[in-house]
N, C-alpha and C positions, 0 to 999 in steps of 0.2 A: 504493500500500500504506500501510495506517493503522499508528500506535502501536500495538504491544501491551494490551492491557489486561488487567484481573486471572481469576481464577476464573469469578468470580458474574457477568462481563457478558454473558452468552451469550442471544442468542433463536434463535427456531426457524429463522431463513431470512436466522441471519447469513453475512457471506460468510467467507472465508478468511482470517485476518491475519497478514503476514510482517514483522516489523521488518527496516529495512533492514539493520542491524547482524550477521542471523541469515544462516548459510549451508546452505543448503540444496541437495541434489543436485537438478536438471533428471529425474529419472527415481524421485522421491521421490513420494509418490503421498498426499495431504494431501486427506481429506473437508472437505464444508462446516460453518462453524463452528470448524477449530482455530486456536486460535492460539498462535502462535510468537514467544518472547521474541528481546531482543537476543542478540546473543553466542553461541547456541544452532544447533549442525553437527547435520543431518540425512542419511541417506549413502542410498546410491541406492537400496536393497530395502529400504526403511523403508515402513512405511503406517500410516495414522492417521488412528482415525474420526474421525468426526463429533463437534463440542463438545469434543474434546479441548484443554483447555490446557496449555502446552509453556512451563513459567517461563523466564527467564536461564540461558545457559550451560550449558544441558543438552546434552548429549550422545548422540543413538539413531544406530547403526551396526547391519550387520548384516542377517542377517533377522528383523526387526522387527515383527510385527503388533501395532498395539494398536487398544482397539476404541474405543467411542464413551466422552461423558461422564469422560474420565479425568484427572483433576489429576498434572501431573509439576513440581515445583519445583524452582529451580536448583539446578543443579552434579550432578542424578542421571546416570549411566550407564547405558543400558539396550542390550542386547545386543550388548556386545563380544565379544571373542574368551574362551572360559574359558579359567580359570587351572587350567589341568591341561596334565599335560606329555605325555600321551595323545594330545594333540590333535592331528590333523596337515592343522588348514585347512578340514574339510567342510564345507558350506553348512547347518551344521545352525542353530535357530531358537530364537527369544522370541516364544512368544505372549502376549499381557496381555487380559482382557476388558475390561469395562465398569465405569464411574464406578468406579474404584481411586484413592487419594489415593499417591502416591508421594512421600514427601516430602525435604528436601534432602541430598545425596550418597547417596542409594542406588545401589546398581551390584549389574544382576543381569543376569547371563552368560549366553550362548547351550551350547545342551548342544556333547557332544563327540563320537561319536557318528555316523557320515551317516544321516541321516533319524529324527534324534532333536530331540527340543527341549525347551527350559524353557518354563514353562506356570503362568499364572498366572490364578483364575476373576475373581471380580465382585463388586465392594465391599468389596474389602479396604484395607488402612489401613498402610503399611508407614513409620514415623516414620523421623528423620533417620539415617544410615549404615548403618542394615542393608546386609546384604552378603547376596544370594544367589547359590550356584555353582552350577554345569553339572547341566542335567538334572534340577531339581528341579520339581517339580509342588504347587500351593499352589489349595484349595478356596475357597471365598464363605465373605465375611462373614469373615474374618482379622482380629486385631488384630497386629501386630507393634509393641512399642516399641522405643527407641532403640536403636541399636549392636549389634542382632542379628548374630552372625554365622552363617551355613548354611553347613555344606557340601554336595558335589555328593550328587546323587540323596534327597536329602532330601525326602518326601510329608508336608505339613500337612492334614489334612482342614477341613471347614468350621466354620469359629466360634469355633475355637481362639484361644488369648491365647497371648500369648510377652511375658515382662517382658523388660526393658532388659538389657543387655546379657548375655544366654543365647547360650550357645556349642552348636551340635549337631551333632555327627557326623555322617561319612557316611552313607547309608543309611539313617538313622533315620528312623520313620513315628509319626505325630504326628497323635492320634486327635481324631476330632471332639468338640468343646465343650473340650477339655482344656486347662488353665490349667497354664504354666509360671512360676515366679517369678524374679525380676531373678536374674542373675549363676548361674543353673543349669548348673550341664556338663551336659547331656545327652547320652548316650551309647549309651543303651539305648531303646527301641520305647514311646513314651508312649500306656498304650491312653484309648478314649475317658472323656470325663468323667470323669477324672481330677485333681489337686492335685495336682504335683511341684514339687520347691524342695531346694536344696542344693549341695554339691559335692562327692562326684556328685552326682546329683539322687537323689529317692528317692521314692516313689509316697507322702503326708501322708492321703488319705484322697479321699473324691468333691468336685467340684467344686460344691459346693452351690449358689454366687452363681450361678456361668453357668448352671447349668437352671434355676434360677428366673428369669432376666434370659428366658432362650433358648426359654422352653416351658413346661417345668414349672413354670408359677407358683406350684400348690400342691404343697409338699414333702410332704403327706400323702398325694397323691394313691397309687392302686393303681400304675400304671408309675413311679413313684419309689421307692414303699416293695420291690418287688420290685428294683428296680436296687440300691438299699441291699441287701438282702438278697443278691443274687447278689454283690456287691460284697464283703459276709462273708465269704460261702461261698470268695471264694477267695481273697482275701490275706488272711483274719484267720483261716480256720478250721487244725485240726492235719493237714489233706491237703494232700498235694501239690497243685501248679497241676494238673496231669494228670487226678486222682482228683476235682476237684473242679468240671473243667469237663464230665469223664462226670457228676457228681451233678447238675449246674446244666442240661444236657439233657434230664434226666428230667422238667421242669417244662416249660411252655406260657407260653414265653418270649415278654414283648412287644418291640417294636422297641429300643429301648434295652438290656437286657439282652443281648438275640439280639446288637444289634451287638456291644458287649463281649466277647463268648463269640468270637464268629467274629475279631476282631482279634485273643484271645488266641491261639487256634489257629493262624492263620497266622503270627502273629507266631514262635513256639517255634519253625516249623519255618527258619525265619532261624539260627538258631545264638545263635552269641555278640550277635551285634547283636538279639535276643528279647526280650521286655518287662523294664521297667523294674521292680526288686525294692521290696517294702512297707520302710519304716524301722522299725527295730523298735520293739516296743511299749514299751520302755521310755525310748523317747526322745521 
């Protein structure tokens, strides 16, 4: 068994690399291509595609999947026991997909749950400490920064930003392209394409940077200017959310809009955990 080496030295028909330093379970199940830092416990329902790189002193227990191309750097945690006191032992799971960068002390928990699991898609980016809890589910193409903390059953959709240190409640769901800003409480259902920032957090307007990054290059475009427009219609205008997503119906709604509308709706019927309120306009 060779040295570990970094990220970037991977080819197609490398073999498997275990530092001797690294402990690994005999029933641990290691595709071609990962490789395994020093200091770094692997526990015996663990598996791990192909190309994965596994830094120093990482930690995977549990049932474990993760899939190919995935960066974990030292000192992360991935699928320990969660920290809910609900729990009472079941074999439930972390799934992780493809080429995710995970990077140092993250620790994200197995659901609670039997035949429940935490689940996570492909090419996401989760920087140093984040913390995700039990039963949370996270879409492609995620930015997470620093110190995020989740709690359980928390749904990110895809493309989403989350600044540094943003705290989010249970249950909350976390719409696609939606930018949260650093030190946000979140507390309440952030719909898509949305700017939240605060504490509480509070709905600032459309997320203009990430659809033009994510799609919508041209801000003038017709499915932009009607996403602005339905966007009005309902936290700016004098109707209720209710009155205003029967109005925003009546249109020939494209895919961006249609989504918005359909997360508001589902969202309200949550209760108190329901979307996230506009800050007012004189602020």
């Amino acid at each position: 068994m060779s040295k570990s080496q970094g990220p970037s030295s991977f080819s197609i028909d490398k073999p498997t690399q275990v530092h001797p330093l690294a402990v690994i379970d005999p029933k641990a199940e290691l595709d071609s291509g990962v490789v395994v830092g020093p200091g770094s416990v692997i526990g015996a329902d663990v598996k791990i595609g192909s190309e994965t790189w596994v830094g120093p002193n990482v930690v995977l227990d549990g049932h474990l999947e993760i899939g190919s191309n995935n960066r974990i750097f030292p000192g992360a945690c991935l699928g320990l026991e969660p920290q809910d006191l609900k729990y009472k032992g079941a074999p439930t799971k972390v799934v992780i997909g493809d080429e995710n960068t995970i990077r140092e002390y993250v620790t994200i928990n197995r659901a609670t749950e039997e035949s429940t699991e935490t689940r996570i898609g492909n090419g996401n980016l989760l920087m140093a400490y984040c913390h995700l809890g039990h039963n949370c589910l996270l879409g492609n193409g995620i930015v997470m920064s620093n110190g995020i903390q989740v709690a359980g059953h928390v749904l990110i959709e895809d493309k989403a930003v989350v600044g540094g240190c943003a705290a989010i409640h249970q249950f909350v769901h976390i719409g696609e392209l939606a930018m949260i800003g650093g030190m946000t409480k979140v507390v309440r259902d952030v719909p898509p394409y949305c700017l939240v920032d605060g504490n509480p957090g509070r709905l600032r307007g459309l997320n203009r940077l990430g659809l033009r990054r994510r799609g919508l290059e041209n801000l003038a475009s017709n499915e932009f200017r009607q996403l602005q427009e339905v966007w009005n219609l309902l936290f700016r205008s004098e109707h209720t959310l209710v009155k205003s997503l029967e109005l925003a119906r009546q249109e020939d709604l494209m895919s961006k809009a249609g989504h918005l509308c359909d997360f508001l709706e589902a969202s309200m019927q949550k209760g108190r955990r329901g979307p996230m309120g506009i800050i007012p306009a004189k602020n």
